[in-house]
C-alpha positions as CSV (number, residue, x, y, z in Angstrom):
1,X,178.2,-15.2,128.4
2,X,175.1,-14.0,129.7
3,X,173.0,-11.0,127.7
4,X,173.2,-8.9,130.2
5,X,176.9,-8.9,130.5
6,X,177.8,-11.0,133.0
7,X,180.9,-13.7,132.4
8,X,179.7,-17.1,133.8
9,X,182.0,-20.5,133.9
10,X,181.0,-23.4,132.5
11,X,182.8,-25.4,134.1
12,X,185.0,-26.0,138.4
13,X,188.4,-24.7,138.2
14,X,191.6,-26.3,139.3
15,X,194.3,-24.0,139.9
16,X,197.0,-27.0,139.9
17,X,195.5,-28.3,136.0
18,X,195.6,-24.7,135.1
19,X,196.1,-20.8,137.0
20,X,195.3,-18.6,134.1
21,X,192.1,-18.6,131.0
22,X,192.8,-16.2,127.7
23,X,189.1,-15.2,126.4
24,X,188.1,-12.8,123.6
25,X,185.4,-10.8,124.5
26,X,183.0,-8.7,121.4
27,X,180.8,-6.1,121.9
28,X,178.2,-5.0,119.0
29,X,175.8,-2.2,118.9
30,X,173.0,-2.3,117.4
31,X,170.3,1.0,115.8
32,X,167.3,0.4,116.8
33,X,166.2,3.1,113.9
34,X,168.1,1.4,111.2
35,X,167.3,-2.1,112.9
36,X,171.0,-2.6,111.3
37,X,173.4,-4.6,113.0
38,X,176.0,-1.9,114.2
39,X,180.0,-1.6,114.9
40,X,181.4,-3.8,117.7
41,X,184.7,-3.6,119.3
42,X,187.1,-6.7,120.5
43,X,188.8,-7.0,124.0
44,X,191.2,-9.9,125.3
45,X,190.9,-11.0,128.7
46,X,193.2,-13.0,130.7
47,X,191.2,-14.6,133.8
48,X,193.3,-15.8,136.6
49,X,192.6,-18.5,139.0
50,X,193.0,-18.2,142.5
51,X,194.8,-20.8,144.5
52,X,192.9,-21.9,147.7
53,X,193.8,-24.0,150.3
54,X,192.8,-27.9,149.7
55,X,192.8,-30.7,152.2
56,X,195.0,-33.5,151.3
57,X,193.1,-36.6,149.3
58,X,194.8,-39.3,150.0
59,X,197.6,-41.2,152.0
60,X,199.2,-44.7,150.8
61,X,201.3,-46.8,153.3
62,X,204.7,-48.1,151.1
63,X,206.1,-51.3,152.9
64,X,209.4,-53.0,151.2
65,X,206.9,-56.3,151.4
66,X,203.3,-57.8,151.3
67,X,202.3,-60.9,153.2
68,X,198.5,-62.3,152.3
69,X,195.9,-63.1,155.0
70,X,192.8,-64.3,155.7
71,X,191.1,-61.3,157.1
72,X,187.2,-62.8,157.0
73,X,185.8,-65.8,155.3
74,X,186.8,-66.3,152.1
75,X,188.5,-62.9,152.0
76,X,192.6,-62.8,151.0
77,X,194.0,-59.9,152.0
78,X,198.0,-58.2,151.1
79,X,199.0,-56.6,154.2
80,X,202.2,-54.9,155.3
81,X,203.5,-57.3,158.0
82,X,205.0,-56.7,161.0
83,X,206.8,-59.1,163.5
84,X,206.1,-59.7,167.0
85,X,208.4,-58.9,169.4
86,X,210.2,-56.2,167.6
87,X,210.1,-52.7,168.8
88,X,211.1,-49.8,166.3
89,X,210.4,-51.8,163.4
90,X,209.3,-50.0,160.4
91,X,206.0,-50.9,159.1
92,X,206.0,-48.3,155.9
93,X,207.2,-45.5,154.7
94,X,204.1,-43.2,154.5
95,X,203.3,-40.9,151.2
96,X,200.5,-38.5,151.0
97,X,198.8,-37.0,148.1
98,X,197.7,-32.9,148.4
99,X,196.6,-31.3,145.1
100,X,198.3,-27.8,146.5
101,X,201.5,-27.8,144.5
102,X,204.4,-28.2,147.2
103,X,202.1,-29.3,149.8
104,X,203.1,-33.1,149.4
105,X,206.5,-32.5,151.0
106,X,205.7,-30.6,153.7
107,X,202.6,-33.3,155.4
108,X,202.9,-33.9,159.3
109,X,201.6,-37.6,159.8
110,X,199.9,-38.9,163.1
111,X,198.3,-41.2,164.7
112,X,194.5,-41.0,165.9
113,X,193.7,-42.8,169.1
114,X,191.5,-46.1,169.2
115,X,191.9,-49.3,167.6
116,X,195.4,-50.5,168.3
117,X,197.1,-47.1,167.8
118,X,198.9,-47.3,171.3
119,X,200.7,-50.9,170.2
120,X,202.6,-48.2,167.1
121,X,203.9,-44.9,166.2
122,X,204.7,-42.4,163.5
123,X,208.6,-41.8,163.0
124,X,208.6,-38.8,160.6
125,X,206.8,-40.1,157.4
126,X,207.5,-43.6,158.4
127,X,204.9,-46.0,160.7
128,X,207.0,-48.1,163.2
129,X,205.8,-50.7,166.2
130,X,205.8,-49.1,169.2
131,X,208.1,-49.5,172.3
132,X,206.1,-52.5,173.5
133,X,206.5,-54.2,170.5
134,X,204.0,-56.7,169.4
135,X,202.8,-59.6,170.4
136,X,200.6,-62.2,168.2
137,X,199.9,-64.7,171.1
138,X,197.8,-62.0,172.9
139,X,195.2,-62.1,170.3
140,X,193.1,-64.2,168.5
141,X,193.2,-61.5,165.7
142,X,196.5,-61.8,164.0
143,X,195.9,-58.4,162.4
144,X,196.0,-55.2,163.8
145,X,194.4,-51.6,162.4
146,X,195.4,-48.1,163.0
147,X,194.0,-44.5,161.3
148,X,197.0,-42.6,160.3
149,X,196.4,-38.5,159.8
150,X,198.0,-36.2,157.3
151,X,197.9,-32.6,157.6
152,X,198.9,-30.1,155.5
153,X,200.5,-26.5,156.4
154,X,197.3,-24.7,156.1
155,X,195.9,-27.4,159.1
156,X,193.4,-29.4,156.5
157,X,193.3,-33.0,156.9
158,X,193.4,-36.6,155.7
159,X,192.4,-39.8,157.6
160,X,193.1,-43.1,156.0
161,X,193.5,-46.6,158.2
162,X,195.9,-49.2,157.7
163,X,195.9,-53.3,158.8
164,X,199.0,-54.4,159.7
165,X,199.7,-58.0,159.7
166,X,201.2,-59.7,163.1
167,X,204.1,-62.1,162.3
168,X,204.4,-65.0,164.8
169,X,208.4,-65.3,166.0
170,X,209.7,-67.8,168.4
171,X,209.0,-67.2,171.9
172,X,211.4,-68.1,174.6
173,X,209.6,-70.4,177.1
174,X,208.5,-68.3,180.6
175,X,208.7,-70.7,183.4
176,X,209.4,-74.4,184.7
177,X,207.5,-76.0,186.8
178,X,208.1,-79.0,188.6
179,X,205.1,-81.9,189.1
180,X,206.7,-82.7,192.9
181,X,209.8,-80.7,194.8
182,X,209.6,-83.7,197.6
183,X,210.8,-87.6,198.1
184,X,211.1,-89.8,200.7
185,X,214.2,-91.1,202.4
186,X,215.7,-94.2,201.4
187,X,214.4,-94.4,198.3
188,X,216.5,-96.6,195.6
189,X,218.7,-94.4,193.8
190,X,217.3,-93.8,190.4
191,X,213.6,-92.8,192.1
192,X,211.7,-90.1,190.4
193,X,211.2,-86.8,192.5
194,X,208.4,-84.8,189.5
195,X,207.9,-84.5,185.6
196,X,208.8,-81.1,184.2
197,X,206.7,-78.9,182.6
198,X,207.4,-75.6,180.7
199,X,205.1,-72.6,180.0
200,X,206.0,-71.2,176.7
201,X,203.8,-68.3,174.7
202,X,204.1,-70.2,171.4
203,X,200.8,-72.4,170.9
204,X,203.2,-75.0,168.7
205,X,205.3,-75.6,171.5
206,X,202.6,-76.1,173.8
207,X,200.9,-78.8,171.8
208,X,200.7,-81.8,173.5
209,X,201.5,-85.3,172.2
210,X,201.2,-88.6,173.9
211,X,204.4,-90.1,174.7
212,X,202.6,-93.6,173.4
213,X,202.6,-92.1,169.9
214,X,205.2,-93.3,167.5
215,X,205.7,-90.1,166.4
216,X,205.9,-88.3,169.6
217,X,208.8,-86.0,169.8
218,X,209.7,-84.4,173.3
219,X,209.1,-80.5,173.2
220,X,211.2,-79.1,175.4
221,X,214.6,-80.5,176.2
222,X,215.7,-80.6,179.9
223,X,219.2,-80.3,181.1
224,X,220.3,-79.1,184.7
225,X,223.3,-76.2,184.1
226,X,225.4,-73.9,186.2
227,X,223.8,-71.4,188.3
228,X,222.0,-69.4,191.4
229,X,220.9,-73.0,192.5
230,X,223.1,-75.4,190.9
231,X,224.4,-76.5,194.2
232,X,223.3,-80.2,194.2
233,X,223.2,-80.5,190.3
234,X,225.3,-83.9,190.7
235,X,222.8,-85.6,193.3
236,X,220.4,-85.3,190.0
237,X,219.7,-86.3,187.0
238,X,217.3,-85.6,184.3
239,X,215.5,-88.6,182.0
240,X,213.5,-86.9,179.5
241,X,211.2,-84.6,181.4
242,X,211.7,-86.7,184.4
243,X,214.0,-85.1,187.5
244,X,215.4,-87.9,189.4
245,X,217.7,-88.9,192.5
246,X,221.0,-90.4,191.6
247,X,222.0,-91.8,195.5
248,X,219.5,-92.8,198.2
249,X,218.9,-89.6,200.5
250,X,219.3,-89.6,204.3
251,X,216.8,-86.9,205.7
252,X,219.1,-87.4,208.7
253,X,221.8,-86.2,206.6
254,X,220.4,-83.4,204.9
255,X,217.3,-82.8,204.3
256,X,217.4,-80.0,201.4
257,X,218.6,-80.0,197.8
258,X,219.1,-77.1,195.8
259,X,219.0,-77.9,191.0
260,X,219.4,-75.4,188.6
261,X,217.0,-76.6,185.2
262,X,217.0,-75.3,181.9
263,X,214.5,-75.9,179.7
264,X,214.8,-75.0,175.7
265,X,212.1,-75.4,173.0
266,X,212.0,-76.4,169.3
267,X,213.7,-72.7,168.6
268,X,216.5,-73.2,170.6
269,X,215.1,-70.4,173.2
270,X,215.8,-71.7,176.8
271,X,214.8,-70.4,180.4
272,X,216.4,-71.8,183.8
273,X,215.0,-72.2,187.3
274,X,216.2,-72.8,190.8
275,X,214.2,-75.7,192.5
276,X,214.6,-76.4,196.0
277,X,214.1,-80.3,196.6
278,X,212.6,-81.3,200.0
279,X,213.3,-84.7,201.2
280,X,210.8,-86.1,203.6
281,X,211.7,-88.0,207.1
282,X,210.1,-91.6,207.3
283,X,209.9,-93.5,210.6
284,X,213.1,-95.9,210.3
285,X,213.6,-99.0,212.4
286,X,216.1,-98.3,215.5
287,X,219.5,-100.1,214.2
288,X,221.5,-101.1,217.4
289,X,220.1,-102.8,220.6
290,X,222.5,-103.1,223.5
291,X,222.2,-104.9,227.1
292,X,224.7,-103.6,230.3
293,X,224.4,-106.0,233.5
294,X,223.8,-103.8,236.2
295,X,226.9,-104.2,238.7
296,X,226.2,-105.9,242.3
297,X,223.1,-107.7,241.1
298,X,223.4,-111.1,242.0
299,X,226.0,-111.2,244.4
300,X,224.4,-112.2,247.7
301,X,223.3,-115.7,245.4
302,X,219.7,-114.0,245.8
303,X,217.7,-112.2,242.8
304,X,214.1,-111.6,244.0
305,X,211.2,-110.9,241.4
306,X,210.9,-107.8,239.4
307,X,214.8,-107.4,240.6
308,X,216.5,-105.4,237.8
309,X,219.1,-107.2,236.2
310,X,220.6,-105.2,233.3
311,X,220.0,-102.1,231.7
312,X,218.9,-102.2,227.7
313,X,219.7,-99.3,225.2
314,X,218.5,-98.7,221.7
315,X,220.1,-96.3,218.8
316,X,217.3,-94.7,215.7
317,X,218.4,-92.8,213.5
318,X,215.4,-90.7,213.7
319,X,215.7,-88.0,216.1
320,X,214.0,-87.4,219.0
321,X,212.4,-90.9,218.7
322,X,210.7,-92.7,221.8
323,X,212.1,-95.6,222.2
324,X,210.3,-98.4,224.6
325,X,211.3,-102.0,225.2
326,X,209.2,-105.6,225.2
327,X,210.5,-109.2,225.1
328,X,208.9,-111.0,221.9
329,X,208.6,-114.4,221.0
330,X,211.1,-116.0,218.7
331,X,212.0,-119.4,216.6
332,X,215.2,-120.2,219.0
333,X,214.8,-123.1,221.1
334,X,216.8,-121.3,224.0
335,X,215.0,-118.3,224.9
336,X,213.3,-118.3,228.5
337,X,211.3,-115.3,227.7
């Protein structure tokens, strides 16, 4: 209380503690004749606090689970997880604090743009993994950080970020691929046409091991299976990650084979592929040689030089070849060549 009547606080004043002050208030007068202390008179006051609008203060993200992380150097973090590949998932229920009585219930939660805000969004009061889902190979991070907003009905706000931990899950493999799609004819049956290979987003699958190593354990399994290009599955077979002929092909015969592969990793996720297997023509030796004597020749007792005698034919099995004729030296004692 000031002398010259003024009522000062001592203290800041927080409607939501307390919204009303009782005070006793005494006036004395005093004669300034007499210089005797005079007659005073007592008043009770009741002060009332005035509610204003507050901002919110804080905003906590409650997950049913913590997973801990390295997030720098010799830092161990407890995160909220949540796994790749798994859109809609629910990261945390979120729960603000507002000192304005009521307030609490009524917060509208968002998400500010920047950092990885576009990979989640807010459902409610809860944070979920966007549409796209996640996806830990993408980054070397394994973490990712969003700023979540509350704001109350009078439009004050909170920010407050959250790191979300990324929770590797099996990946099904992407793609085959095939070392070689050709072979030659007449191979032995048995021959190796290509090694298969698989693409797979998982870095554990992808590992490679020497197949020298004791310990060495194929990582994808190869079968061929029913499908778009199963046509010639049973010309085929499959050793290991090796695809191979059964028969010996005649490019004569047919010159394009059509396998269906599957490939399935460690998980037991599996993709299939259509490869179409080229066989290649090779020069092959003609197979029948054939000798017609020319009618007439001969019959006057007379055959002159350079007089044709017969006429020589010649089967290949290779199409279109040019065939020519010579006479060759041989071991037989009776040729006259």
């Amino acid at each position: 209380m000031a002398a010259n009547g003024e009522l000062r606080t001592k203290g800041i004043f927080d409607f939501e503690l307390r919204s009303s002050y009782h005070i006793r208030v005494r006036v004395t007068d005093y004669d300034p004749i007499t210089a005797a202390v005079g007659l005073s008179f007592d008043q009770t006051f009741t002060i009332t606090i005035t509610d204003v609008a507050e901002a919110p203060t804080a905003i906590r993200l409650d997950s049913p689970s913590l997973v801990f992380v390295t997030t720098k150097p010799n830092t161990i973090e407890a995160l909220p997880p949540a796994p790749e590949n798994a859109p809609g998932y629910v990261v945390g229920t979120l729960i603000g604090s507002d000192p304005d009585i009521g307030d609490n219930a009524n917060l509208v939660y968002s998400l500010l743009s920047g950092n990885d805000a576009g990979e989640f969004a807010i459902s409610g009061k809860q944070l979920i993994v966007g549409a796209s889902g996640l996806d830990y190979e993408a980054s070397a991070t394994k973490t990712r950080t969003v700023t979540v907003r509350a704001q109350d009905p009078t439009g004050k706000t909170f920010d407050q970020p959250f790191t979300v931990a990324v929770i590797d899950q099996p990946d099904a493999p992407t793609a085959i691929l095939l070392s070689q799609s050709n072979i030659n004819e007449n191979m032995a049956p048995g021959s190796e046409v290509g090694i298969l290979t698989t693409l797979d987003p998982d870095a554990v699958d992808q590992q490679s091991v020497p197949a020298t190593d004791k310990n060495y354990k194929q990582l994808f399994r190869y079968e061929l299976v029913g499908g778009a290009g199963q046509n010639d599955n049973d010309q085929f077979a499959i050793n290991d990650d090796r695809l191979v002929a059964r028969p010996s092909f005649n490019y004569e015969a047919k010159s394009t084979y059509s396998v269906w592969v599957q490939s399935t990793d460690r998980s037991g996720k599996s993709v299939q592929q259509a490869f179409m297997i080229t066989v290649n023509n090779v020069n092959e030796a003609p197979d029948t040689l054939t000798m017609t004597a020319i009618a007439g020749v001969g019959s006057s007792g007379t055959v002159t030089k350079d007089s044709p005698v017969a006429n020589l034919g010649a089967t290949d099995p290779d199409a279109g070849a040019v065939l020519t004729f010579s006479l060759t030296s041989g071991t037989s004692d009776t040729l006259d060549n």
